[in-house]
N, CA and C atoms as a LAMMPS dump frame, in Angstrom:
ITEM: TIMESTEP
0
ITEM: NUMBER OF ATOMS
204
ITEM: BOX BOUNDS ff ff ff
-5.0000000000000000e+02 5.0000000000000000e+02
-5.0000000000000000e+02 5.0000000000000000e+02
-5.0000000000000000e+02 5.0000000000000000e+02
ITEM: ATOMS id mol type element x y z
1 1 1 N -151.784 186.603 -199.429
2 1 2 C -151.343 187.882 -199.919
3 1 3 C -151.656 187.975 -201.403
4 2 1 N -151.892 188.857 -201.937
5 2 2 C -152.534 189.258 -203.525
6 2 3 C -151.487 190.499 -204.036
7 3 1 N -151.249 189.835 -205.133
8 3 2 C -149.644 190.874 -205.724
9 3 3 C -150.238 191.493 -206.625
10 4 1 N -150.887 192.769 -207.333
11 4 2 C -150.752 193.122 -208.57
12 4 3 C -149.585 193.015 -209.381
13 5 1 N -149.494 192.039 -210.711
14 5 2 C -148.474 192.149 -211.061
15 5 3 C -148.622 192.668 -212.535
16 6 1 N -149.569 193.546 -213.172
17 6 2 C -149.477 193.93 -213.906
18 6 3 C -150.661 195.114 -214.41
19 7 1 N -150.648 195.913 -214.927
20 7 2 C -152.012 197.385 -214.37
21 7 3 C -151.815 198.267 -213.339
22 8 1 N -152.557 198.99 -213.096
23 8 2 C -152.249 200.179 -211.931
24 8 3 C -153.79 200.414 -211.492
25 9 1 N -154.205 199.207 -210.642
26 9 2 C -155.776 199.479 -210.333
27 9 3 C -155.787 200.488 -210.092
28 10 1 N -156.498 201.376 -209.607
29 10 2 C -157.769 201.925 -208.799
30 10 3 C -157.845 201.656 -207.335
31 11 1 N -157.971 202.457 -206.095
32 11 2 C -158.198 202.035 -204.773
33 11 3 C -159.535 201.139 -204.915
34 12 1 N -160.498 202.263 -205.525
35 12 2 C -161.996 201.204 -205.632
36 12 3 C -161.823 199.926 -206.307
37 13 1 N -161.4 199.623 -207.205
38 13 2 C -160.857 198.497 -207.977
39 13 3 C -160.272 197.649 -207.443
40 14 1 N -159.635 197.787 -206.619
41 14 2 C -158.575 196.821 -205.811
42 14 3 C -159.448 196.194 -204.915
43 15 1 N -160.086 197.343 -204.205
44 15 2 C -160.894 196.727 -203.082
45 15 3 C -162.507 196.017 -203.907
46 16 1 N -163.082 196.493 -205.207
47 16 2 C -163.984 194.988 -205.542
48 16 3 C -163.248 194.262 -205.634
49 17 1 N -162.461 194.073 -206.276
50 17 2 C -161.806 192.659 -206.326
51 17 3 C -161.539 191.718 -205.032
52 18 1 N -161.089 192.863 -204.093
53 18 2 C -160.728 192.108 -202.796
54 18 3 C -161.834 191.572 -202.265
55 19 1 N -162.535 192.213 -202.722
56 19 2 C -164.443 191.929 -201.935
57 19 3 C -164.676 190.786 -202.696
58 20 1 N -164.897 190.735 -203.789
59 20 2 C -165.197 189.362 -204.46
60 20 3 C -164.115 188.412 -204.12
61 21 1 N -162.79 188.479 -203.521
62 21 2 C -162.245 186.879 -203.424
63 21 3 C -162.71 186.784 -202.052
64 22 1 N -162.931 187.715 -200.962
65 22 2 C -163.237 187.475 -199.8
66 22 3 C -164.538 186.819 -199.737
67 23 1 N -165.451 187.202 -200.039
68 23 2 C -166.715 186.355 -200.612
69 23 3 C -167.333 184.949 -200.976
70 24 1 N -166.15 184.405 -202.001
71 24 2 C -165.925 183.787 -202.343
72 24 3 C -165.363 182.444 -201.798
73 25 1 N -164.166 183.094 -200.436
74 25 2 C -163.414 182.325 -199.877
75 25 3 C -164.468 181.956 -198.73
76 26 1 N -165.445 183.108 -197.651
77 26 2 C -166.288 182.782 -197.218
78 26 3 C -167.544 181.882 -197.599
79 27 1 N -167.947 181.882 -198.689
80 27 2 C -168.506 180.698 -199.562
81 27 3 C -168.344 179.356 -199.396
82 28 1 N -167.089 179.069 -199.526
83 28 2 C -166.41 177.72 -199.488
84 28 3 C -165.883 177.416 -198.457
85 29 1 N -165.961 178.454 -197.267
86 29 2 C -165.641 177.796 -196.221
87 29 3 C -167.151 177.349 -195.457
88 30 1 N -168.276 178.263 -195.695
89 30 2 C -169.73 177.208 -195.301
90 30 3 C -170.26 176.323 -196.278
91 31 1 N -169.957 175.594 -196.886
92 31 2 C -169.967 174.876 -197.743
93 31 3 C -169.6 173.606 -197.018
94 32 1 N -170.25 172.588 -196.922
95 32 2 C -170.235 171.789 -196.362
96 32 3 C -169.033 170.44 -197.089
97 33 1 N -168.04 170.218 -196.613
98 33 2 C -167.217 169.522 -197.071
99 33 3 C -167.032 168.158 -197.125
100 34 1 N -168.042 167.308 -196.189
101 34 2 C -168.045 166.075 -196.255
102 34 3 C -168.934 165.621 -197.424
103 35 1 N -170.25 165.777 -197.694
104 35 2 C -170.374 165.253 -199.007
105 35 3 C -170.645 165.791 -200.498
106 36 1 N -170.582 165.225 -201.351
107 36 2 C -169.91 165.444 -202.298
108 36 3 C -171.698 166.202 -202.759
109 37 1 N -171.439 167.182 -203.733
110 37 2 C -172.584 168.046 -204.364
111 37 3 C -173.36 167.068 -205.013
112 38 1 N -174.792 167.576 -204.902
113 38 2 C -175.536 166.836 -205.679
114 38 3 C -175.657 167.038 -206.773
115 39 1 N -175.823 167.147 -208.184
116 39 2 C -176.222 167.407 -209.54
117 39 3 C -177.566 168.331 -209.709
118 40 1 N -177.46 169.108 -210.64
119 40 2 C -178.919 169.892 -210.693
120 40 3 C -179.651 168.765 -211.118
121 41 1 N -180.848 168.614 -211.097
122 41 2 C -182.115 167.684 -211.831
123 41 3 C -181.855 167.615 -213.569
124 42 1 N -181.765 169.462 -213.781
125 42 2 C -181.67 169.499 -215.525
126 42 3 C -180.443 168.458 -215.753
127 43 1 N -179.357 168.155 -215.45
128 43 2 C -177.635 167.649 -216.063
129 43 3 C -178.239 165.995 -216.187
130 44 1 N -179.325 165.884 -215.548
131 44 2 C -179.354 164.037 -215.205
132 44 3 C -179.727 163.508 -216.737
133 45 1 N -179.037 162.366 -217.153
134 45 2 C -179.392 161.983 -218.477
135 45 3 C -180.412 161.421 -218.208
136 46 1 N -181.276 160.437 -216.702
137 46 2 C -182.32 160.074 -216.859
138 46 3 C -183.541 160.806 -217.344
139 47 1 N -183.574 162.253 -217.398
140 47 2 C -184.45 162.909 -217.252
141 47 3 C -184.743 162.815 -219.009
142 48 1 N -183.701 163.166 -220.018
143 48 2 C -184.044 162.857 -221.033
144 48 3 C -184.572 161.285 -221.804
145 49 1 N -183.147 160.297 -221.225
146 49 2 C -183.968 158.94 -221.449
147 49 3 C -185.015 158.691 -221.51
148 50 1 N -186.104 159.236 -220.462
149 50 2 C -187.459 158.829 -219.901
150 50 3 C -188.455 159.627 -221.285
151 51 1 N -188.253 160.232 -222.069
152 51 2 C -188.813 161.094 -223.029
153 51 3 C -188.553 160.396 -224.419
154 52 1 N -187.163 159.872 -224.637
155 52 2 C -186.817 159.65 -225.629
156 52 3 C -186.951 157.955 -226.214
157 53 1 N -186.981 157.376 -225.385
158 53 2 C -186.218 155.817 -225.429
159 53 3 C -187.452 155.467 -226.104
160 54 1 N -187.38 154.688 -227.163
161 54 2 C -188.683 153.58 -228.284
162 54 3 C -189.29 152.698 -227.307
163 55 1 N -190.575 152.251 -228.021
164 55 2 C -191.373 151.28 -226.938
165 55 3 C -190.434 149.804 -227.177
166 56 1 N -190.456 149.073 -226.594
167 56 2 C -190.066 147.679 -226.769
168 56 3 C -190.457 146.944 -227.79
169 57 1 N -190.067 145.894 -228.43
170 57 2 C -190.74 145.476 -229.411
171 57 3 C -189.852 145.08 -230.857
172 58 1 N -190.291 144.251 -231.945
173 58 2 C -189.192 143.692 -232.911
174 58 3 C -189.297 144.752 -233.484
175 59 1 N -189.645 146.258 -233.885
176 59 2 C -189.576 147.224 -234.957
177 59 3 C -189.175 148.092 -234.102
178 60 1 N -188.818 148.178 -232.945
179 60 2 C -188.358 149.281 -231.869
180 60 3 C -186.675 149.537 -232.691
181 61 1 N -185.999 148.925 -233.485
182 61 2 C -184.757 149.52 -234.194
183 61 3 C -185.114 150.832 -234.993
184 62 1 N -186.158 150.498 -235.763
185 62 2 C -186.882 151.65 -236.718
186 62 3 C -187.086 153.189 -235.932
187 63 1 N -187.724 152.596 -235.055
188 63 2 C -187.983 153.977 -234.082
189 63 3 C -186.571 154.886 -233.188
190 64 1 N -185.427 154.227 -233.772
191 64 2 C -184.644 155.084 -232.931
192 64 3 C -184.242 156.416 -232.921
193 65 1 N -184.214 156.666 -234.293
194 65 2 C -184.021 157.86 -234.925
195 65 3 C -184.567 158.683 -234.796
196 66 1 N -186.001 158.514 -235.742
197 66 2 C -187.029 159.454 -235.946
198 66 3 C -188.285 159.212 -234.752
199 67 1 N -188.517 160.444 -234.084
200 67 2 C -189.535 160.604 -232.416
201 67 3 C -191.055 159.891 -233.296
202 68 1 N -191.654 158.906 -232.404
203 68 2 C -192.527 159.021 -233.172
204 68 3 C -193.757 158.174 -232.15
């Protein structure tokens, strides 16, 4: 049940709103619940590591900072 408890929607108003939680709730119910979401590709820190990290080596401290 959904209470307005403060404002004086609108019939149309009431009902987007109702449309967007219904939506929403249908969403998450096909949404598959046993396993857990995968991560976008962009969020992965490997993706930057692989760009950033110094070559190996006794002067590889020098290089941490500045890309080079």
């Amino acid at each position: 049940m959904i209470k307005v408890v403060r404002g004086n929607p609108t019939p149309e108003e009431l009902a987007a709103a109702l449309a967007v939680v219904q939506a929403r709730a249908a969403a998450a119910a096909q949404a598959p619940s046993g396993a857990p979401p995968v991560p976008a590709a962009w969020a992965d820190p490997a993706r930057v590591a692989r760009e950033r990290m110094p070559a190996p080596g006794a002067a590889a401290w020098s290089r941490t900072y500045w890309p080079g």
